[in-house]
C-alpha positions as CSV (number, residue, x, y, z in Angstrom):
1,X,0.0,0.0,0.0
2,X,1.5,3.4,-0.8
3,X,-1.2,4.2,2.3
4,X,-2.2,7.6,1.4
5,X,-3.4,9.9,3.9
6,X,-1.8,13.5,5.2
7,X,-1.6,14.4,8.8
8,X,-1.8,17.5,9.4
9,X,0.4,20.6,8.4
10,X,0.4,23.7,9.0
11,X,1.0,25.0,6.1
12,X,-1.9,22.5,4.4
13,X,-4.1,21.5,7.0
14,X,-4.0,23.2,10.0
15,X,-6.5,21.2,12.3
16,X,-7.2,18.2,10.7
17,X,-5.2,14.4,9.9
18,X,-6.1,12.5,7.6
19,X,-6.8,9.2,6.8
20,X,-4.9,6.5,4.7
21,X,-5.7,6.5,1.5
22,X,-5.8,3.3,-0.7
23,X,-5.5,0.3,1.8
24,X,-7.4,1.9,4.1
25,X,-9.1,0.6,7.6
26,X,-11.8,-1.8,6.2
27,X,-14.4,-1.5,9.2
28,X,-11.3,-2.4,11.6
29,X,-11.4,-5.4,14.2
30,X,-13.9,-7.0,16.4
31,X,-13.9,-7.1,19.7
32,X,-12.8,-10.3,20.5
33,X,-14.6,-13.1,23.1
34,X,-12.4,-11.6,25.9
35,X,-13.5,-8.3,26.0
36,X,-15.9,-8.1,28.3
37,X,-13.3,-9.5,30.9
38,X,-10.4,-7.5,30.1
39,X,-12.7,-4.1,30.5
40,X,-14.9,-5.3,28.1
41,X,-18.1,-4.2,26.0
42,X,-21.8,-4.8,26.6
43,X,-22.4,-5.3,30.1
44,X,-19.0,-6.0,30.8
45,X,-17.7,-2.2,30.6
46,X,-19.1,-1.5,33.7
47,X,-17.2,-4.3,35.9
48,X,-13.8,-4.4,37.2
49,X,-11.1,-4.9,35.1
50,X,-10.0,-8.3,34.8
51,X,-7.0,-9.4,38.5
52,X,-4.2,-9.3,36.1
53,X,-4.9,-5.6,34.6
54,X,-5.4,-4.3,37.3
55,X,-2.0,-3.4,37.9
56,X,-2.5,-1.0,34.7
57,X,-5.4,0.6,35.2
58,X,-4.0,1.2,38.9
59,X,-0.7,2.7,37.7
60,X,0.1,6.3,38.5
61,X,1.4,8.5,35.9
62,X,4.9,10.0,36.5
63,X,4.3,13.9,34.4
64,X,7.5,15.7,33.5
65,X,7.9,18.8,31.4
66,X,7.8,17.9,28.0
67,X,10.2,20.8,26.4
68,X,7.4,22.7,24.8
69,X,5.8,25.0,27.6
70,X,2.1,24.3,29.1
71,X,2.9,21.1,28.3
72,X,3.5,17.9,30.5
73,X,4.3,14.5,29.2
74,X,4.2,11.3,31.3
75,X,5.1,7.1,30.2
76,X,1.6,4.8,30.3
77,X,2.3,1.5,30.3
78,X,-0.1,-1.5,29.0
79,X,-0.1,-5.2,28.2
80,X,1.0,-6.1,24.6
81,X,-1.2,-8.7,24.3
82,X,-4.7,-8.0,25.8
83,X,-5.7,-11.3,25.9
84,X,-2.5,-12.3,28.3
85,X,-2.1,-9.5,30.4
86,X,0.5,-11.1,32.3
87,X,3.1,-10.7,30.0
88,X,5.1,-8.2,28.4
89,X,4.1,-4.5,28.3
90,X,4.1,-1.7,25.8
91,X,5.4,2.1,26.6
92,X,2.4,4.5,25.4
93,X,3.4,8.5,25.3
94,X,0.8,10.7,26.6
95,X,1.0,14.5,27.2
96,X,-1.2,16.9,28.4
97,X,-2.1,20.3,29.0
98,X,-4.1,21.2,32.1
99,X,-7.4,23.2,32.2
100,X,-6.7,27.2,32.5
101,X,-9.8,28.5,33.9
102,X,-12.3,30.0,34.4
103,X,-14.9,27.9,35.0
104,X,-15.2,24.5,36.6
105,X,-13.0,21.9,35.5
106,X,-15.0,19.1,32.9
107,X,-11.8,16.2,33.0
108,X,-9.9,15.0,30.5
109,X,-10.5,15.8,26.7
110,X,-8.7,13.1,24.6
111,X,-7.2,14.2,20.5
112,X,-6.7,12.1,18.2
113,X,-5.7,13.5,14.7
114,X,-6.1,10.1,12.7
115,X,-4.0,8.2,10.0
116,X,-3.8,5.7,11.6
117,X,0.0,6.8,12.3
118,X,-0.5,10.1,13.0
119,X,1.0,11.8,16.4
120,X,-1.6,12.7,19.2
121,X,0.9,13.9,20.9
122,X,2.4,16.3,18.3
123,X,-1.1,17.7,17.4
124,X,-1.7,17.9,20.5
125,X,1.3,20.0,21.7
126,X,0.9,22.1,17.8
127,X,-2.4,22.3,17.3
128,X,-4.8,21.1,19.6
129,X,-3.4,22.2,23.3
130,X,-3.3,25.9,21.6
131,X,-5.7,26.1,19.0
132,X,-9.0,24.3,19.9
133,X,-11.7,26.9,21.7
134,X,-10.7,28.7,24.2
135,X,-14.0,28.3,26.1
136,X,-13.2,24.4,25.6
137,X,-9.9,24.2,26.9
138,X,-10.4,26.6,29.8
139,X,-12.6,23.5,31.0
140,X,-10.8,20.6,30.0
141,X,-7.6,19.2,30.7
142,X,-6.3,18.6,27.0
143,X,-4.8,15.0,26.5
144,X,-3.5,12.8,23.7
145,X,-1.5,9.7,23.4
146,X,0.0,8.3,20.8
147,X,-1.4,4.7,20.0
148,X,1.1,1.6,19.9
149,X,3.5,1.5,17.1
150,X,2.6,5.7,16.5
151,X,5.5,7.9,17.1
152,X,6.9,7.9,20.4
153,X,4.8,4.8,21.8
154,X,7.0,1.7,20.8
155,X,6.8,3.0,16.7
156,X,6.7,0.3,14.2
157,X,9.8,0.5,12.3
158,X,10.2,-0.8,8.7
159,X,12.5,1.0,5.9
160,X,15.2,3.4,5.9
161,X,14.7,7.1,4.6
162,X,16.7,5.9,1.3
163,X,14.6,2.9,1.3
164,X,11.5,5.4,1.7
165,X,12.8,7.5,-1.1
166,X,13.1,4.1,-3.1
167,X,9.2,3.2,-2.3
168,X,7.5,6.2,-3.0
169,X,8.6,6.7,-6.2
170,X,8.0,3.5,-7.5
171,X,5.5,3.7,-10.3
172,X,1.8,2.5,-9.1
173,X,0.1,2.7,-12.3
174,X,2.2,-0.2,-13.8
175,X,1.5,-0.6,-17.5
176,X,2.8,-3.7,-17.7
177,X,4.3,-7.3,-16.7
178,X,7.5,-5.9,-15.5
179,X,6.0,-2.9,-14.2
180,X,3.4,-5.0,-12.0
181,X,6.3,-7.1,-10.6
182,X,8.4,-4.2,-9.2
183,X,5.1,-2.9,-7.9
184,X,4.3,-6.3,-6.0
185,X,8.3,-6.4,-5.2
186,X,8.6,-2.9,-3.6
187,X,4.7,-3.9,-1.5
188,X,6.8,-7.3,-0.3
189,X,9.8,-5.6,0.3
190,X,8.0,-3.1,3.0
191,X,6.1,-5.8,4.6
192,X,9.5,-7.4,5.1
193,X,11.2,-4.8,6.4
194,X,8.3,-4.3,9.3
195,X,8.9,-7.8,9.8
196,X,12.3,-7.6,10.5
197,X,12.6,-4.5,12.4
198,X,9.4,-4.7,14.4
199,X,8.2,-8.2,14.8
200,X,6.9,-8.1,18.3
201,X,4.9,-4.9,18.5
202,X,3.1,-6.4,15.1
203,X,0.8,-8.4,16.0
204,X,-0.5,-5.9,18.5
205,X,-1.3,-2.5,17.0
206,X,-4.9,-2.7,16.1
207,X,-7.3,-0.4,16.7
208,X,-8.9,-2.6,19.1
209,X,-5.9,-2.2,21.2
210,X,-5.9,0.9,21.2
211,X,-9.3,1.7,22.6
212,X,-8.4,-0.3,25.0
213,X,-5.4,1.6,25.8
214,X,-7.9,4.8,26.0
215,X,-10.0,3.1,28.5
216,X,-6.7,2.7,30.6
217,X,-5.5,6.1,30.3
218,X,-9.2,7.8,31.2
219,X,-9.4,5.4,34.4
220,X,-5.1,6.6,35.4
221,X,-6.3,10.1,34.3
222,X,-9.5,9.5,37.2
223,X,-12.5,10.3,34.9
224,X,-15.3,8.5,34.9
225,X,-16.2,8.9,31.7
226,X,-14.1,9.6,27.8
227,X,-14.5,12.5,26.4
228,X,-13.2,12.7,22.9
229,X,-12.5,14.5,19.7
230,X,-11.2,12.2,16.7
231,X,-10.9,13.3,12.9
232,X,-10.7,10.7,10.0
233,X,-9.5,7.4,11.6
234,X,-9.8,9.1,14.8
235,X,-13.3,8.4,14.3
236,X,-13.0,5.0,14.0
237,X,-11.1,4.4,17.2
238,X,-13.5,6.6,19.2
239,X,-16.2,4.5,17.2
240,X,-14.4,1.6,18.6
241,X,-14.2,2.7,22.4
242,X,-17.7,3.4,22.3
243,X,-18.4,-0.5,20.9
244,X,-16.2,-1.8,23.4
245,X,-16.7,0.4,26.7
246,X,-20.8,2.1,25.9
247,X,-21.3,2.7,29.4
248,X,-18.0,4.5,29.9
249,X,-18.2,6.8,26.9
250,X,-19.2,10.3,27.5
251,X,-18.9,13.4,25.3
252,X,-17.4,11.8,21.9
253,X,-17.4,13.7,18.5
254,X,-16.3,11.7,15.7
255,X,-15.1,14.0,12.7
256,X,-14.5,13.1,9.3
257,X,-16.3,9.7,9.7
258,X,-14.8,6.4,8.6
259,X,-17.8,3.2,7.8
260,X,-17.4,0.3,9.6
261,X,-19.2,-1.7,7.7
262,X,-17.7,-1.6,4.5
263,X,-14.4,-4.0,3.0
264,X,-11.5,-2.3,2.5
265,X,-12.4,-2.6,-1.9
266,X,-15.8,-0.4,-0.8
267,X,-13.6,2.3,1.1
268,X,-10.6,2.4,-1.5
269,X,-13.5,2.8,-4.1
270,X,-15.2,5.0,-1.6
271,X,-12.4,7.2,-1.5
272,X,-11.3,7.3,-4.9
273,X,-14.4,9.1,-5.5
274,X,-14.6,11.2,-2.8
275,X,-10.7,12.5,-4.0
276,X,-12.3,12.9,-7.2
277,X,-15.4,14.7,-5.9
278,X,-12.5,16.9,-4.4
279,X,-10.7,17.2,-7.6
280,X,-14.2,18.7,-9.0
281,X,-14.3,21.4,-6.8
282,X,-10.9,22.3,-7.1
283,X,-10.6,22.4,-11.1
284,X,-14.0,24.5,-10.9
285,X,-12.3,27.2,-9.5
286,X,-9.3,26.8,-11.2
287,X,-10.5,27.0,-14.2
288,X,-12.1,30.4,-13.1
289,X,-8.5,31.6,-12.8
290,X,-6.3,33.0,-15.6
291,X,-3.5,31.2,-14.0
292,X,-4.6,27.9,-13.9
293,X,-2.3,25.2,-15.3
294,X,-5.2,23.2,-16.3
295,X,-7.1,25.7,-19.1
296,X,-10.0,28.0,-18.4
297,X,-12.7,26.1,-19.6
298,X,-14.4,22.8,-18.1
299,X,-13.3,20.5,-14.9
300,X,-13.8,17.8,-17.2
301,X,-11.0,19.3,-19.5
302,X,-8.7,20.2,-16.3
303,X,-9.6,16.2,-15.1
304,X,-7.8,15.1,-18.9
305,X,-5.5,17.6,-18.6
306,X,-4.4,16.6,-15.2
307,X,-4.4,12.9,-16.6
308,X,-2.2,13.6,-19.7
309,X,0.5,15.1,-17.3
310,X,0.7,12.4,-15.4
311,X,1.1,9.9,-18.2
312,X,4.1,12.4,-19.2
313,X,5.5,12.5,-15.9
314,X,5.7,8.4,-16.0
315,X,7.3,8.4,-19.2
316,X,10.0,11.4,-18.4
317,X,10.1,12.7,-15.0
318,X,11.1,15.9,-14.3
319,X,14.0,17.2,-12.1
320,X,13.4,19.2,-9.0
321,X,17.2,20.3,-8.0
322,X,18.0,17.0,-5.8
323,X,18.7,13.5,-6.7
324,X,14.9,12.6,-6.8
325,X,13.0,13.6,-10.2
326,X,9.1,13.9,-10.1
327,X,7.3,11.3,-11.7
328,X,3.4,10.0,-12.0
329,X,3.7,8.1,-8.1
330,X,5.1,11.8,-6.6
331,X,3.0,13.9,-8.4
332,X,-0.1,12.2,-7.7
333,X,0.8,12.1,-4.2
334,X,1.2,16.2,-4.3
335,X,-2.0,16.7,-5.8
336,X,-3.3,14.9,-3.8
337,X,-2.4,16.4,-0.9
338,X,-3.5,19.6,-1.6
339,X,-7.1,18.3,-1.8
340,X,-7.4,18.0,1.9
341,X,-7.9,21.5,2.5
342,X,-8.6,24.5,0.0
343,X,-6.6,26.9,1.6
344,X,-3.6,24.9,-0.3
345,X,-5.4,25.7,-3.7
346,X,-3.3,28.5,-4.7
347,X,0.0,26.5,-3.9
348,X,-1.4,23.5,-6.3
349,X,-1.6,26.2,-8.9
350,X,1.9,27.3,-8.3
351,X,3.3,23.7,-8.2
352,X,1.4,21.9,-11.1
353,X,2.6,25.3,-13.3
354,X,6.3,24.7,-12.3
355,X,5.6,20.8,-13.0
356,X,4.8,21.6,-16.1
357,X,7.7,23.9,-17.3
358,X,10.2,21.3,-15.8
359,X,10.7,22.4,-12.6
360,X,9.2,19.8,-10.2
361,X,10.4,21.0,-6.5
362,X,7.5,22.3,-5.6
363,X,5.0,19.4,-6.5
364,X,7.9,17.3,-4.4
365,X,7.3,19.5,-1.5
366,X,3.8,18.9,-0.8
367,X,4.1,15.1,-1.8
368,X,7.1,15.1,1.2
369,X,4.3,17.2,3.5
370,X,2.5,13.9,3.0
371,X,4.7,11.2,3.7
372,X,6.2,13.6,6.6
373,X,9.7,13.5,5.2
374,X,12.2,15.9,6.6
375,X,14.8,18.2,4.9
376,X,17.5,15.7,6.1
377,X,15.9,12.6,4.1
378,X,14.4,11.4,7.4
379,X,10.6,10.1,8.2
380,X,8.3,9.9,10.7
381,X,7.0,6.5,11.3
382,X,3.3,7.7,9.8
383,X,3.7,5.3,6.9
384,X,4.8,2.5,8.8
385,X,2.1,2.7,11.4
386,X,-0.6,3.3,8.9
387,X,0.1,0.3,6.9
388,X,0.6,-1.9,10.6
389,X,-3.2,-1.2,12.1
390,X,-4.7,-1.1,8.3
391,X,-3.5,-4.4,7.5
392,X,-4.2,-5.9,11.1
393,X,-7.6,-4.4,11.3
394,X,-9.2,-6.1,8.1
395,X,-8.9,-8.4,5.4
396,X,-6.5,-6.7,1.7
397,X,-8.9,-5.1,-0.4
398,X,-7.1,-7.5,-3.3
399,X,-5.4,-10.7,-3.1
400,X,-2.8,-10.4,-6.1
401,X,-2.2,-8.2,-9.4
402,X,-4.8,-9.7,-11.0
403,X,-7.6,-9.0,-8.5
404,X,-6.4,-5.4,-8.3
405,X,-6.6,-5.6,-12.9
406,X,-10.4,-6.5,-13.0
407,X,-11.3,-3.5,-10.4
408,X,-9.3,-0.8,-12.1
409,X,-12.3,-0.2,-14.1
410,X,-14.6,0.6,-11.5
411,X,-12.1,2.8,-9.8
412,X,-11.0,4.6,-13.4
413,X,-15.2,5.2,-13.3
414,X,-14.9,6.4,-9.8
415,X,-11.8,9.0,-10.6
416,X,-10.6,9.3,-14.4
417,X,-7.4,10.8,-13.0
418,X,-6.5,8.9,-10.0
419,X,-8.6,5.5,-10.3
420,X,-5.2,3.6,-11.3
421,X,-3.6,4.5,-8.5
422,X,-5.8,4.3,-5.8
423,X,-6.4,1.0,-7.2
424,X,-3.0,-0.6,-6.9
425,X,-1.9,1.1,-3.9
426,X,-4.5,-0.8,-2.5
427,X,-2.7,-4.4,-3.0
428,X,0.1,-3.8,-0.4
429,X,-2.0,-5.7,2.6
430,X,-2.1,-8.8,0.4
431,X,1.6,-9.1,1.4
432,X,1.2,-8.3,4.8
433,X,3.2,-10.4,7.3
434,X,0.6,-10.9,10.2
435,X,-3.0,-12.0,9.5
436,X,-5.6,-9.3,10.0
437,X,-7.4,-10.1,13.2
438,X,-10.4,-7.5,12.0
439,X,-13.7,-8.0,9.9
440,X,-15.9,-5.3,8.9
441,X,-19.1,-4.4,11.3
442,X,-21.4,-2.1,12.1
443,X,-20.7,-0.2,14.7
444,X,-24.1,0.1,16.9
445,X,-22.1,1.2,20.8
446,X,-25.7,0.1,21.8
447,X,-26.3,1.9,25.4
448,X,-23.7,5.1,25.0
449,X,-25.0,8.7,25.1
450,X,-25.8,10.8,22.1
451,X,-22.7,10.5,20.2
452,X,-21.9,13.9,17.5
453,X,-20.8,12.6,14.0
454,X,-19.6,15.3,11.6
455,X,-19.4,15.1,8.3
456,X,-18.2,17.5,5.5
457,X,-20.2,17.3,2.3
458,X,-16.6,17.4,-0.4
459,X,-14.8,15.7,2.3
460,X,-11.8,14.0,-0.1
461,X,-10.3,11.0,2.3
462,X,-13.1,10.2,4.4
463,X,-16.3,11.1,2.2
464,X,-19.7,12.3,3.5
465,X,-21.5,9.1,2.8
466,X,-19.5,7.4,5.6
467,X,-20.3,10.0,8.1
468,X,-24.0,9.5,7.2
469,X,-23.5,5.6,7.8
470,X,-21.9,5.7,11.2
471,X,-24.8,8.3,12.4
472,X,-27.3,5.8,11.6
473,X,-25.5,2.7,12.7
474,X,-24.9,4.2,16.3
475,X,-27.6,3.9,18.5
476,X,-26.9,7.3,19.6
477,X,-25.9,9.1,16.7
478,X,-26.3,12.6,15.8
479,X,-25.2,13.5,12.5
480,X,-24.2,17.4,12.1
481,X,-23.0,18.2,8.4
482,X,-20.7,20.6,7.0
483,X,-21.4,22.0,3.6
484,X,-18.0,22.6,2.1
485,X,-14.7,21.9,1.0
486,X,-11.8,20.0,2.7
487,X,-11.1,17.2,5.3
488,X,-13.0,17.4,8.6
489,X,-14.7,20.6,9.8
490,X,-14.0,21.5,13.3
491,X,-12.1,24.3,13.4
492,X,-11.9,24.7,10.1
493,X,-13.9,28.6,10.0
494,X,-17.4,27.5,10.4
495,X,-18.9,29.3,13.7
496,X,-22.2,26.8,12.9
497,X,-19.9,24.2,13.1
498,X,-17.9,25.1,16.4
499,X,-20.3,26.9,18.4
500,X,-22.2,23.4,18.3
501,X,-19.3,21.4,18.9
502,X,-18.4,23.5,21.8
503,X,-21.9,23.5,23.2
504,X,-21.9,19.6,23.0
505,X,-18.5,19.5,24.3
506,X,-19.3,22.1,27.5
507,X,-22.9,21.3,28.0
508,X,-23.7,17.6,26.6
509,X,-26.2,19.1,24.7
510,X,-25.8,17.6,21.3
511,X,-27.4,19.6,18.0
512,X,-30.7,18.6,16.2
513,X,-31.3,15.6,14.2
514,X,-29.5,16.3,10.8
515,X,-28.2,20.0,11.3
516,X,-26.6,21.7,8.3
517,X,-24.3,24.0,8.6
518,X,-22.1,26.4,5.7
């Protein structure tokens, strides 16, 4: 799987994460028989903790000054293996930043930013801790913490930046025999290297785990009760924590929805479309625009255009003043990027017009804003991690190159421009080194308190019809939509939007059934 999703940036995406792309979460993992004794779901939730992890939820967290002021960061600790909690234990990073008044203190508010892969803690301590609602963070004690095999809690580890450099610009649109088998090679070749360099941690990074590791962290933290924002897969591990723990989930808003329900095929397809929906919107202002790279008269001629350049970018790529050219994998990638939020519009403009006159640094850049590579050929662990829980938490959307050939037209239908892509990046789980322990479900968290699903109507990564789906799959759900552009929608300059966030998050008072806002 080139797994393609964006944390955030704040250059791009100033609030929100992102989700995979192809290979994404396909309705993530089940709760398994031992739930309901290990902290469990159902009736369950509300008993004890099981003898032997009681030790963890017991613990007391150790807080230190994490470098980066109003912050404190502490070391949770938690069984690798849920369902023998005697054994070894994982490190889990959390960080926090305390209520500041006025007002009486609510408890713990829990980030996540999504991926999977992306930090909790980073956008936390960037984004989150200083940039949510004042009003909400003069009440709540702000907390994230990053799940296992994320960033600094016991990160899955898999290829060197060099190797990195090597994957991402292998060509995913193969257009032939040879093509398809250095495709295949390069998927095998990163499920190896995770393999080798994290072999224990493996097994044990679903999402399922990591609601459970919430449920730890609220009871350490004292509060009775999670209270939770998640965007894009953050939705699906809050969605998760609800399934598992109903009658300990409070105040939850789930934004940017992921479904459940669907195979991982549905939500690459899924996505493809909802990328292309984004495309749309972009090309029809574009095309409004004397500058745009991609003519001034139809989105449907900026779509071919946009296609052609690719197909010329696989046959010559194009330097960009380092040893790495651009070509079709890392262009696509930078477009792509730019579609999670339209503030990064007029960059798009600016890179796709150098792309085209042979200059292809700045396309690069936002494709490295992606994969969260650094100006010293470093990366984070994001890919890593995202193709660890996506690949444990359900089944491969395809089983080999020629399952992923007799779906490319359904996904060229879905996106004329990116179908091809989205469609092969999709095979990377078939290679996958540890079984998925996941099967897609509805998600009903049957017995939890209204639960606040948002969903943004041009959402590219995690499209609206998914945020519809988990509304009426929870017993509790409240859908409140966001007519616009862009991933997620908290925070993102709708007042409708925050002020009833806020009011859910302050006063439990969730909107009115189907609320629209612009």
């Amino acid at each position: 799987m080139d797994p393609r999703r964006v944390l955030r940036s704040s250059a791009l995406v100033l609030a929100a994460a992102g989700v995979l792309l192809s290979g994404c979460t396909g309705g993530g993992s089940s709760p398994s028989a031992s739930a309901s004794t290990t902290g469990g779901s159902g009736s369950g939730a509300t008993s004890a903790p099981a003898a032997e992890l009681k030790p963890y939820y017991a613990q007391k967290l150790s807080w230190r000054d994490c470098g980066v002021p109003g912050f404190q960061c502490a070391t949770l600790k938690a069984p690798l293996d849920y369902d023998k909690p005697g054994g070894d234990s994982v490190r889990l990073a959390v960080a926090r930043k305390k209520a500041t008044g006025p007002g009486k203190r609510l408890g713990s508010l829990h980030v996540n930013p999504g991926g999977p892969g992306g930090s909790a803690v980073g956008y936390l301590q960037a984004y989150a801790g200083i940039g949510y609602p004042a009003p909400v963070r003069a009440r709540y004690d702000m907390v994230a913490m990053d799940p296992r095999g994320v960033a600094r809690s016991e990160p899955v580890e898999c290829l060197t930046g060099k190797e990195m450099d090597t994957y991402t610009q292998v060509d995913q649109t193969p257009d032939d025999a040879a093509e398809t088998a250095r495709l295949a090679t390069a998927f095998k070749n990163f499920a190896a290297g995770c393999e080798k360099r994290s072999k224990k941690v493996l097994p044990h990074v679903s999402t399922v785990d990591a609601a459970r590791d919430m449920d730890v962290l609220r009871a350490v933290l004292g509060d009775e009760k999670l209270t939770y924002v998640g965007a894009s897969y953050g939705t699906f591990l809050g969605a998760t924590y609800a399934e598992l723990f109903p009658s300990r989930t409070g105040r939850l808003v789930l934004d940017g929805a992921l479904d459940p329900s669907l195979p991982a095929r549905a939500l690459n397809r899924d996505q493809t479309e909802g990328f292309e929906t984004a495309f749309r919107s972009f090309a029809a202002d574009c095309v409004k625009r004397k500058d745009c790279p991609l003519g001034t008269t139809s989105t449907t001629d900026a779509s071919n255009r946009l296609k052609a350049f690719f197909a010329e970018l696989d046959a010559r790529p194009v330097p960009t003043g380092e040893s790495r050219r651009l070509g079709e994998s890392l262009a696509t990638t930078g477009v792509l990027t730019a579609m999670y939020d339209e503030s990064a519009w007029p960059q798009l403009r600016t890179a796709l017009t150098s792309a085209m006159n042979g200059d292809g640094a700045a396309l690069l850049a936002l494709a490295d804003t992606y994969y969260e590579r650094d100006g010293d050929g470093s990366y984070a662990n994001l890919m890593m991690a995202n193709a660890a829980v996506n690949c444990l938490d359900a089944p491969p959307a395809f089983t080999d190159p020629k399952a992923v050939e007799s779906a490319l037209p359904e996904f060229e239908k879905a996106s004329p421009a990116f179908g091809r892509n989205f469609a092969w990046a999709a095979l990377n789980c078939a290679y996958w080194p540890t079984p998925a322990t996941g099967t897609p479900h509805r998600i009903t968290a049957q017995g939890a308190p209204p639960i606040l699903v948002v969903g943004t109507t041009r959402d590219p990564a995690t499209p609206y019809k998914w945020s519809r789906s988990l509304a009426t799959q929870l017993s509790s759900g409240r859908l409140l939509t966001y007519d616009g552009d862009g991933h997620t929608a908290y925070g993102r300059g709708s007042d409708c939007v925050d002020t009833a966030i806020n009011t859910y998050l302050l006063e439990g008072t969730a909107p009115a059934l189907a609320k629209r806002c612009r």
